[in-house]
PQR file of N, CA, C, O and H, with PARSE charges and radii, in Angstrom:
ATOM      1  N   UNK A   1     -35.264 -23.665 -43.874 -0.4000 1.5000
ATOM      2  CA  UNK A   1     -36.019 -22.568 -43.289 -0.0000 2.0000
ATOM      3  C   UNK A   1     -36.699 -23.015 -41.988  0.5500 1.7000
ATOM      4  O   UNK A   1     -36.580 -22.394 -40.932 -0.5500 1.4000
ATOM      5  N   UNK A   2     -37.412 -24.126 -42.137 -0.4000 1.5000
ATOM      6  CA  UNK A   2     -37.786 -24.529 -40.836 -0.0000 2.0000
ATOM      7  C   UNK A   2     -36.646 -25.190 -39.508  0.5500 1.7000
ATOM      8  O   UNK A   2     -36.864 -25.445 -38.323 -0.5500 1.4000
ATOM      9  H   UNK A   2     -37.508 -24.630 -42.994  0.4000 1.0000
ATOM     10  N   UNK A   3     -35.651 -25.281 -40.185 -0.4000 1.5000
ATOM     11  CA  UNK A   3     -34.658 -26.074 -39.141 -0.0000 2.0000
ATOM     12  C   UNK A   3     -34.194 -24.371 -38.293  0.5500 1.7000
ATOM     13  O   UNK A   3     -33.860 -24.354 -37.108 -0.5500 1.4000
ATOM     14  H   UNK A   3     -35.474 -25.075 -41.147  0.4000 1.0000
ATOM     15  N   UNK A   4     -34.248 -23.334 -38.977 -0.4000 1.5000
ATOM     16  CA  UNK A   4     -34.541 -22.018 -38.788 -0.0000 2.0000
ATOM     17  C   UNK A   4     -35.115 -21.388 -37.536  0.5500 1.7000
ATOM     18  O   UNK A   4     -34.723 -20.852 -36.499 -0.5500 1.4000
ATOM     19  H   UNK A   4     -34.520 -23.348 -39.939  0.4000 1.0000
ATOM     20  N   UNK A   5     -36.434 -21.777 -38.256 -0.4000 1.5000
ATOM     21  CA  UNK A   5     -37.871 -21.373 -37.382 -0.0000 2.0000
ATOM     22  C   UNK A   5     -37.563 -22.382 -35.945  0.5500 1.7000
ATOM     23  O   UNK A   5     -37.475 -21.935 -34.802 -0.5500 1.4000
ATOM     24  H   UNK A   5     -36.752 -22.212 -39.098  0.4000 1.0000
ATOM     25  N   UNK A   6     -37.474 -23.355 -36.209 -0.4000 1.5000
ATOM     26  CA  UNK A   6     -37.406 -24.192 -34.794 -0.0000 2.0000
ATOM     27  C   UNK A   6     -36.169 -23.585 -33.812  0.5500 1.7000
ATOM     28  O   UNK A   6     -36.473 -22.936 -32.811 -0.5500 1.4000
ATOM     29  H   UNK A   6     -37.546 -23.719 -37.137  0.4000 1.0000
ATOM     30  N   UNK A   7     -34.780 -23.834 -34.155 -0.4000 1.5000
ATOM     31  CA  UNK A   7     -33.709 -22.949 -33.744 -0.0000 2.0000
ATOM     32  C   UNK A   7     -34.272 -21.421 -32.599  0.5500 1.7000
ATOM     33  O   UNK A   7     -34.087 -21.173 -31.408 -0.5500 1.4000
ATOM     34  H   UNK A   7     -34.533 -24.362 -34.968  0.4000 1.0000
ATOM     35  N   UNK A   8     -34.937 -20.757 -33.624 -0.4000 1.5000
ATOM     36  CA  UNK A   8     -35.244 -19.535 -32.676 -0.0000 2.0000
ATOM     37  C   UNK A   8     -36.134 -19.911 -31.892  0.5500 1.7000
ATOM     38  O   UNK A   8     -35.986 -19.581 -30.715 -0.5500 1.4000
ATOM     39  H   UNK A   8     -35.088 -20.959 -34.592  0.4000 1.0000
ATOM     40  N   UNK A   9     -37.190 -20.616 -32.221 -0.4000 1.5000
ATOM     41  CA  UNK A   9     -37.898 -20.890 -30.873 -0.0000 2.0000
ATOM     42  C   UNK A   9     -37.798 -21.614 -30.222  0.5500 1.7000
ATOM     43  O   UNK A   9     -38.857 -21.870 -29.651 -0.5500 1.4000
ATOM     44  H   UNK A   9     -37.310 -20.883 -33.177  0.4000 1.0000
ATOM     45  N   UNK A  10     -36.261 -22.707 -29.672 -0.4000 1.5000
ATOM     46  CA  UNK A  10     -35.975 -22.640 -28.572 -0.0000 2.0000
ATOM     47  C   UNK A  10     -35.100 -21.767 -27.772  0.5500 1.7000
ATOM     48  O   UNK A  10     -35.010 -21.697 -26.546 -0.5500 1.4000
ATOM     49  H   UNK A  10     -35.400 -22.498 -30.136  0.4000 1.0000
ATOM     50  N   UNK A  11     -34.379 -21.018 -28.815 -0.4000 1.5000
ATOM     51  CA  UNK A  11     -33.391 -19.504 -28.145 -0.0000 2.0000
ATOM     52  C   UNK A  11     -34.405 -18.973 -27.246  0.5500 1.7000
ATOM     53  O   UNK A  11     -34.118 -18.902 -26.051 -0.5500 1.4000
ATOM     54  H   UNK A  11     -34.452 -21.074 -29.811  0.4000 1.0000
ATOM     55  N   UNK A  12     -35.635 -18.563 -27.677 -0.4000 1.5000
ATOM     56  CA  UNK A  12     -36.783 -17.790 -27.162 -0.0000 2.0000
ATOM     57  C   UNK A  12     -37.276 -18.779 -25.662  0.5500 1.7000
ATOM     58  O   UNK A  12     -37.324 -18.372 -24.502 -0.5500 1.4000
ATOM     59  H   UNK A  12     -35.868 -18.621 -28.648  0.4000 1.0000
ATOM     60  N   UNK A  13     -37.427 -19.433 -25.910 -0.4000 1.5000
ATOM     61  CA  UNK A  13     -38.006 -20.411 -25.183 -0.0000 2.0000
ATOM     62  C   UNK A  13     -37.201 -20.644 -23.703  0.5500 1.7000
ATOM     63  O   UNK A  13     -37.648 -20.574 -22.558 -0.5500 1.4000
ATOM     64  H   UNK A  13     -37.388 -19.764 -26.853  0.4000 1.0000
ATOM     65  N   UNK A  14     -35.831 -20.947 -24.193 -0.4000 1.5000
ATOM     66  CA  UNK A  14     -35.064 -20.830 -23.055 -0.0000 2.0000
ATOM     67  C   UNK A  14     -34.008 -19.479 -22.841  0.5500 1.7000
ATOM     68  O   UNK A  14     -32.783 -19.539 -22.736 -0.5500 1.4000
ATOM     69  H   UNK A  14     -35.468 -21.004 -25.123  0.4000 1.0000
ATOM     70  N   UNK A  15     -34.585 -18.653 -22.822 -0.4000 1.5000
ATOM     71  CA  UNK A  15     -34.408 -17.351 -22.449 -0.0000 2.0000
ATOM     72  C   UNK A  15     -33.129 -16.963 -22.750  0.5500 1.7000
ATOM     73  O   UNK A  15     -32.479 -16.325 -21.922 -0.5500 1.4000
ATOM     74  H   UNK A  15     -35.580 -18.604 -22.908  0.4000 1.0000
ATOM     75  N   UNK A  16     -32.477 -17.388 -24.290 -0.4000 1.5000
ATOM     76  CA  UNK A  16     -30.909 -17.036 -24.266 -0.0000 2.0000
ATOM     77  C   UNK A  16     -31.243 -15.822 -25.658  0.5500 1.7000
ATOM     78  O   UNK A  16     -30.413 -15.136 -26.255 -0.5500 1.4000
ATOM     79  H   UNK A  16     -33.005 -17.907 -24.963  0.4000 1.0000
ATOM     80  N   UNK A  17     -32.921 -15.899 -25.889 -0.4000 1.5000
ATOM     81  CA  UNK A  17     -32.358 -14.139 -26.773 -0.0000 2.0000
ATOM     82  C   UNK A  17     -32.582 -13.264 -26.260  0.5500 1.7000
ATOM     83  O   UNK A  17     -32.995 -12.300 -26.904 -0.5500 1.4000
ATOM     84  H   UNK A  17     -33.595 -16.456 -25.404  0.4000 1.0000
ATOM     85  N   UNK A  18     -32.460 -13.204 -25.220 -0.4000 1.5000
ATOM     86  CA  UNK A  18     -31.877 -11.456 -24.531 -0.0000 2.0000
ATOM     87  C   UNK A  18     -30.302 -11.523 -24.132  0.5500 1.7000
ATOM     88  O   UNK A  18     -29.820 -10.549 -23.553 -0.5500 1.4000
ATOM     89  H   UNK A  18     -32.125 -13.987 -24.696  0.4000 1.0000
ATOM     90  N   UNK A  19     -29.493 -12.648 -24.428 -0.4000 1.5000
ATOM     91  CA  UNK A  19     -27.908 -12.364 -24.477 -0.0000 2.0000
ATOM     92  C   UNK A  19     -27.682 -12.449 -25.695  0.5500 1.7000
ATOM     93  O   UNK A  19     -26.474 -12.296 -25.875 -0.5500 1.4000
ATOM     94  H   UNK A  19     -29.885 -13.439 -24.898  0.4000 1.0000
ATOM     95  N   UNK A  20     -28.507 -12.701 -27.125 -0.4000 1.5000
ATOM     96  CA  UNK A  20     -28.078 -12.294 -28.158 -0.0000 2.0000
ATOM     97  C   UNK A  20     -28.582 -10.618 -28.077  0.5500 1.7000
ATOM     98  O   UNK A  20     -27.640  -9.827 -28.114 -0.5500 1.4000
ATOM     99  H   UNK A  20     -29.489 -12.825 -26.979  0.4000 1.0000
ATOM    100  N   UNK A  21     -29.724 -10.117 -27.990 -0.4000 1.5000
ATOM    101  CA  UNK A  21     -29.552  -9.267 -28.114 -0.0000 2.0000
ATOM    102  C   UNK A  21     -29.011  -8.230 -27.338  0.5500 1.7000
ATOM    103  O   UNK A  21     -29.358  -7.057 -27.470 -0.5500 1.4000
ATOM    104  H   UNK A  21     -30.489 -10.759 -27.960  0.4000 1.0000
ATOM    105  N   UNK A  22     -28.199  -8.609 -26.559 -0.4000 1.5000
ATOM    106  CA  UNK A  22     -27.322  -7.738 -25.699 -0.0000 2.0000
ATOM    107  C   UNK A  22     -25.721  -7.813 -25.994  0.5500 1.7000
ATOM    108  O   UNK A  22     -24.741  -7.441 -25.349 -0.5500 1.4000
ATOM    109  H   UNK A  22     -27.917  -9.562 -26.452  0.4000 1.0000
ATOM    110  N   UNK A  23     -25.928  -8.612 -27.552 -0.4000 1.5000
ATOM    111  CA  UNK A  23     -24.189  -8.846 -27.947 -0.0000 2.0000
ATOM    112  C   UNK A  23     -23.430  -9.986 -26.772  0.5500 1.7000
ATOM    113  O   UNK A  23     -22.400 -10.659 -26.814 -0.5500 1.4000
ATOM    114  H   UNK A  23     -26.725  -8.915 -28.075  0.4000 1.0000
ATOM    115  N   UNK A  24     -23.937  -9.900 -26.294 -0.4000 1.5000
ATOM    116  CA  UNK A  24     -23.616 -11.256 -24.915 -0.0000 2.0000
ATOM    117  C   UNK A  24     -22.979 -12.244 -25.299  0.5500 1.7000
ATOM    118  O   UNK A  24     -23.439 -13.172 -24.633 -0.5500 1.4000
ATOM    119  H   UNK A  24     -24.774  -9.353 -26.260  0.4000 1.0000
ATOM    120  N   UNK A  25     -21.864 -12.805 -26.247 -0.4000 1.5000
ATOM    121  CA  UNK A  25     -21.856 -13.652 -27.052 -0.0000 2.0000
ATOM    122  C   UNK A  25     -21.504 -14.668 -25.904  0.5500 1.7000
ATOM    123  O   UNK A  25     -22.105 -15.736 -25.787 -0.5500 1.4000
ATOM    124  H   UNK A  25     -21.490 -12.051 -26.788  0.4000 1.0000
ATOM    125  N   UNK A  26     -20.311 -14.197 -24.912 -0.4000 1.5000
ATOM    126  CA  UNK A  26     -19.553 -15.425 -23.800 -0.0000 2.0000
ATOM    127  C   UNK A  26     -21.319 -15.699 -23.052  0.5500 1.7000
ATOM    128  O   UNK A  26     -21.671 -16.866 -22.879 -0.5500 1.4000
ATOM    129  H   UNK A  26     -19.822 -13.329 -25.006  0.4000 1.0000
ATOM    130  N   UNK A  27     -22.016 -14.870 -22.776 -0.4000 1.5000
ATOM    131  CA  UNK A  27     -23.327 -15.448 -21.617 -0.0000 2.0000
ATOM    132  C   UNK A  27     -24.376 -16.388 -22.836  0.5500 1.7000
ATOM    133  O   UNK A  27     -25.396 -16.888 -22.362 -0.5500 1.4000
ATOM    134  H   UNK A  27     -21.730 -13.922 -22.917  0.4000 1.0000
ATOM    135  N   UNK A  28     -24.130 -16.579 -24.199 -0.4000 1.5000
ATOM    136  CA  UNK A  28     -24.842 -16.976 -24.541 -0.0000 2.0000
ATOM    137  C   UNK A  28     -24.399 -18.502 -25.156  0.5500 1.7000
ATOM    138  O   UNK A  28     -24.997 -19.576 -25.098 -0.5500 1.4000
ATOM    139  H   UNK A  28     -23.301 -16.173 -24.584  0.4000 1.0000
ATOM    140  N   UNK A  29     -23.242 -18.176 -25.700 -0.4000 1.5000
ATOM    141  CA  UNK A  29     -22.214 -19.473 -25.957 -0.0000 2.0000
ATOM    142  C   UNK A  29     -22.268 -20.769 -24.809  0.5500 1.7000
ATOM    143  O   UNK A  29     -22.442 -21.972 -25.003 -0.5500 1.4000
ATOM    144  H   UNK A  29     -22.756 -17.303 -25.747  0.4000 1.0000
ATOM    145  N   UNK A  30     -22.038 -19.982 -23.505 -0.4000 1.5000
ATOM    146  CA  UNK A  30     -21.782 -20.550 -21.972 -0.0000 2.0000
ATOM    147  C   UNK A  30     -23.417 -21.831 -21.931  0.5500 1.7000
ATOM    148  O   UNK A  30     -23.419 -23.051 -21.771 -0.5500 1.4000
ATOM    149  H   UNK A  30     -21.897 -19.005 -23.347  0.4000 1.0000
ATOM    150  N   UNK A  31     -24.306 -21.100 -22.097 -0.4000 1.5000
ATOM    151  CA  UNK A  31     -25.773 -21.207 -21.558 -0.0000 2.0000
ATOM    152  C   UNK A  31     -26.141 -22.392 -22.770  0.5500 1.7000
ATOM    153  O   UNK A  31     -26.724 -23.415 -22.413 -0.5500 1.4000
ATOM    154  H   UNK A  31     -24.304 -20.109 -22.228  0.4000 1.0000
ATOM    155  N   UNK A  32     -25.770 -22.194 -24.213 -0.4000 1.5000
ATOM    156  CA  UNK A  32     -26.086 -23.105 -24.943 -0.0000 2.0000
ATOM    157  C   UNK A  32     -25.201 -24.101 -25.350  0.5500 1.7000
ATOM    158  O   UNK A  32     -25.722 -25.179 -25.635 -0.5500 1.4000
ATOM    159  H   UNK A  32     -25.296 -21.362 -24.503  0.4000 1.0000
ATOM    160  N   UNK A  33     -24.127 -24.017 -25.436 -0.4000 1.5000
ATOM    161  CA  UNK A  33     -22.791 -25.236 -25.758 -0.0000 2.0000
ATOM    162  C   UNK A  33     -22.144 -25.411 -24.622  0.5500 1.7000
ATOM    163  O   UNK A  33     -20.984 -25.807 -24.734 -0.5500 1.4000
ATOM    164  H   UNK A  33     -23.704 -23.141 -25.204  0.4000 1.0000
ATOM    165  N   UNK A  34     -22.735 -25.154 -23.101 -0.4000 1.5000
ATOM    166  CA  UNK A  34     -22.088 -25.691 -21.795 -0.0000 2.0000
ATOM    167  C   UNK A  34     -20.567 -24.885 -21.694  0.5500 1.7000
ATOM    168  O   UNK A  34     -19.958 -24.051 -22.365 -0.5500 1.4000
ATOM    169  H   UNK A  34     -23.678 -24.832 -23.010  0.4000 1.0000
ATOM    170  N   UNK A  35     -20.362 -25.610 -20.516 -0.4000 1.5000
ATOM    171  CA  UNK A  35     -18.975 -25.056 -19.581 -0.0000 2.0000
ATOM    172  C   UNK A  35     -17.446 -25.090 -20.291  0.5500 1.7000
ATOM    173  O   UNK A  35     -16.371 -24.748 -19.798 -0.5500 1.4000
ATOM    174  H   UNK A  35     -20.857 -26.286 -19.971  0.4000 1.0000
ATOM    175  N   UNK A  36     -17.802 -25.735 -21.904 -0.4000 1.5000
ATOM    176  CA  UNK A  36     -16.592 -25.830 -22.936 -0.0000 2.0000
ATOM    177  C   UNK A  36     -16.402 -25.130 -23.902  0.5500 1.7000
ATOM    178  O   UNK A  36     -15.516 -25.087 -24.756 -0.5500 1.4000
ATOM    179  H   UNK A  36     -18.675 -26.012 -22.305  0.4000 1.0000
ATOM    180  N   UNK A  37     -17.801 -24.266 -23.609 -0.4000 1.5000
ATOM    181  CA  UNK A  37     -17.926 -23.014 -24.829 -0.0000 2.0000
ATOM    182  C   UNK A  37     -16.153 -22.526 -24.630  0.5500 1.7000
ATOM    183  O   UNK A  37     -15.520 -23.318 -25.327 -0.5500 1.4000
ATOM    184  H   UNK A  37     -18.521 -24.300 -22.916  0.4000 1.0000
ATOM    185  N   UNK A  38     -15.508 -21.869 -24.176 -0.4000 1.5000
ATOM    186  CA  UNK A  38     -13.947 -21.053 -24.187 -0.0000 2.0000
ATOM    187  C   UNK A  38     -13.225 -21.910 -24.522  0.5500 1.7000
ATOM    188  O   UNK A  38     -12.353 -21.450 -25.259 -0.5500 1.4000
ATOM    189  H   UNK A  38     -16.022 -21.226 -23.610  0.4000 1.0000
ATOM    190  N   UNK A  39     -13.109 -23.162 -24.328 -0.4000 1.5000
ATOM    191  CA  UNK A  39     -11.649 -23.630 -24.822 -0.0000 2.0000
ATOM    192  C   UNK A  39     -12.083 -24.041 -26.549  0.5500 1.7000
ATOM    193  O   UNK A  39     -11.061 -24.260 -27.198 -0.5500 1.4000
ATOM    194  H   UNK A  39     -13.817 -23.536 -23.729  0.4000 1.0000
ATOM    195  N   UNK A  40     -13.293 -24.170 -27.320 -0.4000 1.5000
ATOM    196  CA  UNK A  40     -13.744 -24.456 -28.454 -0.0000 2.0000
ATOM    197  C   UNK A  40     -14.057 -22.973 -28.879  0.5500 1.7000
ATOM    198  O   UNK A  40     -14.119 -22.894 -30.106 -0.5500 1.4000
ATOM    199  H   UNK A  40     -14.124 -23.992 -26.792  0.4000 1.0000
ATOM    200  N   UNK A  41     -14.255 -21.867 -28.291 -0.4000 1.5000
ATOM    201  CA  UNK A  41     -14.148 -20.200 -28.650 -0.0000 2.0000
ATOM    202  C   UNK A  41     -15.354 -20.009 -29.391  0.5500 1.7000
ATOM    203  O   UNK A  41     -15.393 -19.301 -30.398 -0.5500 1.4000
ATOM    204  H   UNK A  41     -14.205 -21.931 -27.294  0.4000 1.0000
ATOM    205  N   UNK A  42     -16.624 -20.792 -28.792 -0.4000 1.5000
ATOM    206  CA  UNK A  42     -17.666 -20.706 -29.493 -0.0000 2.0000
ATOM    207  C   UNK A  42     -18.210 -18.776 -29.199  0.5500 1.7000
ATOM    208  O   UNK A  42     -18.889 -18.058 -29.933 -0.5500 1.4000
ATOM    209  H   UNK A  42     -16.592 -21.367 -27.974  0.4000 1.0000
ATOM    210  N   UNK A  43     -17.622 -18.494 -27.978 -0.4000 1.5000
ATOM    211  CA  UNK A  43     -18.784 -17.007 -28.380 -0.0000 2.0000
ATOM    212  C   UNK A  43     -17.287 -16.387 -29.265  0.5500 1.7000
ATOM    213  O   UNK A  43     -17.712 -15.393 -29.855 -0.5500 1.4000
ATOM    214  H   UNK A  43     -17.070 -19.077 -27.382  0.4000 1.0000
ATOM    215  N   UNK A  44     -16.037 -16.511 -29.543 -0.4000 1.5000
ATOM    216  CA  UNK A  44     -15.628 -15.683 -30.581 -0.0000 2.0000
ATOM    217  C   UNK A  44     -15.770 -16.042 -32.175  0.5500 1.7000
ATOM    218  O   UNK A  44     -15.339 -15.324 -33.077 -0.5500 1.4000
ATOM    219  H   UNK A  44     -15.692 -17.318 -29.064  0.4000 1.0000
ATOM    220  N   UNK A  45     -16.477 -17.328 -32.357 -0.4000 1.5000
ATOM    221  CA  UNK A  45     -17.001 -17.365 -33.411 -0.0000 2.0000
ATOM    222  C   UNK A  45     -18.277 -16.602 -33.583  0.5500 1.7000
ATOM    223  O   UNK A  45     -18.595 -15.837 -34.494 -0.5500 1.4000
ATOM    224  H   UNK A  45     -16.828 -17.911 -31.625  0.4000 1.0000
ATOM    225  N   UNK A  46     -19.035 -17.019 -32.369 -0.4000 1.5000
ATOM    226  CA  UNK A  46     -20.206 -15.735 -32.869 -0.0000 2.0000
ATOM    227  C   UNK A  46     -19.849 -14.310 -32.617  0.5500 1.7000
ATOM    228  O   UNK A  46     -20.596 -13.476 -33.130 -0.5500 1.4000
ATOM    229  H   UNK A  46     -18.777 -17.641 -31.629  0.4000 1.0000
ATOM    230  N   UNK A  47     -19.072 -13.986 -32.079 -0.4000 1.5000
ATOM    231  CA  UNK A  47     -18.699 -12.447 -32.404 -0.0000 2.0000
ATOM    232  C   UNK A  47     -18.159 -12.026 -34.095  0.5500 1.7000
ATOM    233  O   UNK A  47     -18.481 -11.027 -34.738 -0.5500 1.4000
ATOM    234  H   UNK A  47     -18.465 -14.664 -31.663  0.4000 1.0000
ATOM    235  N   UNK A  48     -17.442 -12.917 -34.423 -0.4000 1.5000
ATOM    236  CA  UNK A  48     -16.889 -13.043 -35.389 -0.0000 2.0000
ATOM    237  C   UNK A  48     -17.808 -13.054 -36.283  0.5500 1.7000
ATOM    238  O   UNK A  48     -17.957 -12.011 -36.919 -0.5500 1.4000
ATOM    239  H   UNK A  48     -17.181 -13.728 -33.901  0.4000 1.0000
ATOM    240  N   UNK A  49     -18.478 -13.946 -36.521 -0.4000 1.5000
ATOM    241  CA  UNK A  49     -19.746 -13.649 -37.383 -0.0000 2.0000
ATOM    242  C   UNK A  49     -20.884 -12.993 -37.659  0.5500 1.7000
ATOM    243  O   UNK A  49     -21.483 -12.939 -38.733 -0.5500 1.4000
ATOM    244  H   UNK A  49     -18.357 -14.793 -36.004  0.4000 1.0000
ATOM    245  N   UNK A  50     -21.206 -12.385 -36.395 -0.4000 1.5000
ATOM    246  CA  UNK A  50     -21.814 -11.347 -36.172 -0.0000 2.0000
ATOM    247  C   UNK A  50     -21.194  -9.451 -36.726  0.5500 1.7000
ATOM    248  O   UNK A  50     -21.912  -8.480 -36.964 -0.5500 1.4000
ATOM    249  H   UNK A  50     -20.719 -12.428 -35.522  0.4000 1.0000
ATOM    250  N   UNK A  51     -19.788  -9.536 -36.763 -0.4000 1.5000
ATOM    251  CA  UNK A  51     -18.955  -8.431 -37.734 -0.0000 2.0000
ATOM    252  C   UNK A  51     -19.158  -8.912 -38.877  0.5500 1.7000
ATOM    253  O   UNK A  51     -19.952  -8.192 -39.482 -0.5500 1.4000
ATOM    254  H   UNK A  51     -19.204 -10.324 -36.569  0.4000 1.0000
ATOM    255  N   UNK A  52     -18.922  -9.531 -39.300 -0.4000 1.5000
ATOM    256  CA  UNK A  52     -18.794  -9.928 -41.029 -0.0000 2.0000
ATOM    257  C   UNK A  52     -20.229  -9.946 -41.257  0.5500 1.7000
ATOM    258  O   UNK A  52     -20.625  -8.919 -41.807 -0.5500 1.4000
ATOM    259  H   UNK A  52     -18.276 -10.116 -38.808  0.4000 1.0000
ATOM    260  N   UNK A  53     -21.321 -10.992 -40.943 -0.4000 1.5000
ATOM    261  CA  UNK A  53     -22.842  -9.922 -41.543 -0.0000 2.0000
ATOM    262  C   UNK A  53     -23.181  -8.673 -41.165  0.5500 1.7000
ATOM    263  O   UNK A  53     -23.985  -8.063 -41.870 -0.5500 1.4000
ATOM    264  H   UNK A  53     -20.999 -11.827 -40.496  0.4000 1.0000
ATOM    265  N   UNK A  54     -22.632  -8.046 -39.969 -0.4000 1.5000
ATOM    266  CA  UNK A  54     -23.211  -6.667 -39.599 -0.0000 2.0000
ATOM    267  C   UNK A  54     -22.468  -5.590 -40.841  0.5500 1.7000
ATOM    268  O   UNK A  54     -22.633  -4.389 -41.054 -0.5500 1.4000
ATOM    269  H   UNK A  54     -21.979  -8.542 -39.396  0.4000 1.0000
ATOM    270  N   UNK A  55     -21.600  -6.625 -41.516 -0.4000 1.5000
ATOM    271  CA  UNK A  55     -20.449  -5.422 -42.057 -0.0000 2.0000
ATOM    272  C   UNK A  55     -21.230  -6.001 -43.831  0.5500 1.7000
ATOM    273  O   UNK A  55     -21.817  -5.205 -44.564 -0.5500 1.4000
ATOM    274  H   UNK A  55     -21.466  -7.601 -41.344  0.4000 1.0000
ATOM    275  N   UNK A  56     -21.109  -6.902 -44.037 -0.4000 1.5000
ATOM    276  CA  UNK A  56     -22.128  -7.166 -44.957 -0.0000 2.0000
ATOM    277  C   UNK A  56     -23.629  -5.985 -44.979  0.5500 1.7000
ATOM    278  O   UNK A  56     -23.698  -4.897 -45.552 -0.5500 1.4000
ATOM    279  H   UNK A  56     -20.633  -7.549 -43.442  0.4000 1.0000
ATOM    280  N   UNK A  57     -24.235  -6.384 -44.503 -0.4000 1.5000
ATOM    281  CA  UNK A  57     -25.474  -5.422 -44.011 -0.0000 2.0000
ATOM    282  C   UNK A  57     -25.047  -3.898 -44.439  0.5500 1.7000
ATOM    283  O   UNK A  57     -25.637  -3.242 -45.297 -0.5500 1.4000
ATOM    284  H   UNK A  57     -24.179  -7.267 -44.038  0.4000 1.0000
ATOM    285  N   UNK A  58     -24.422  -3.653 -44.021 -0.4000 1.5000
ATOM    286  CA  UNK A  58     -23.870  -2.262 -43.828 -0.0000 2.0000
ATOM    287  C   UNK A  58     -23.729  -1.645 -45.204  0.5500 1.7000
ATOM    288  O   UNK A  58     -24.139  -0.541 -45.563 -0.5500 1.4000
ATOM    289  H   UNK A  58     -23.942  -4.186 -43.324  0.4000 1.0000
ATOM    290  N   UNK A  59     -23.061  -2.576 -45.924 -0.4000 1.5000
ATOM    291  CA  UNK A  59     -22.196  -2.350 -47.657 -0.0000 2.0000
ATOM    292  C   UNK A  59     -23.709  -2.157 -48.657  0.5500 1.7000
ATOM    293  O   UNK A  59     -23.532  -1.693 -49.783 -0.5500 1.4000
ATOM    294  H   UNK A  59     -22.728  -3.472 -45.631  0.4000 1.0000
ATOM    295  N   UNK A  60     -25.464  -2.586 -48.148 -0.4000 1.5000
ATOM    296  CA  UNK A  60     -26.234  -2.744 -48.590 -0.0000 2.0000
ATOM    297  C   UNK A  60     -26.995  -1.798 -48.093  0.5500 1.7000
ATOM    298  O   UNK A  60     -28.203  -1.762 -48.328 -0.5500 1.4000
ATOM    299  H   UNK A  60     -25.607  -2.963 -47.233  0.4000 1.0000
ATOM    300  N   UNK A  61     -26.671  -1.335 -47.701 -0.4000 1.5000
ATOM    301  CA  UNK A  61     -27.332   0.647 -46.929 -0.0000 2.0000
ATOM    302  C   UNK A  61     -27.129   1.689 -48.217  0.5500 1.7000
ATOM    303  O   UNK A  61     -27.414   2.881 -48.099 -0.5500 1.4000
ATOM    304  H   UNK A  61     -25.690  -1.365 -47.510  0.4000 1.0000
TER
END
């Protein structure tokens, strides 16, 4: 939980949660795992995971 809490507050900190919350996954991937985020497809893993809990979520409505 705290490895958690720390996590978001450096997202916050260095200004990359306003490209999560803009679905931004390539401007946010880019900014935190560097200039190799695309060939390792880090923002289509977070897109990817971001459907499967949003779709999770959803089934609990």
């Amino acid at each position: 939980h705290e490895q958690l809490e720390l996590f978001v507050e450096f997202v916050k900190s260095q200004g990359l949660d306003k490209y999560l919350k803009k679905k931004d996954w390539a401007g946010f991937a880019r900014r935190y795992n560097g200039p190799g985020y695309a060939k390792r497809r880090y923002h289509k893993r977070l897109a990817s995971a971001y459907e499967k809990y949003r779709k999770e979520e959803d089934k609990h409505k």
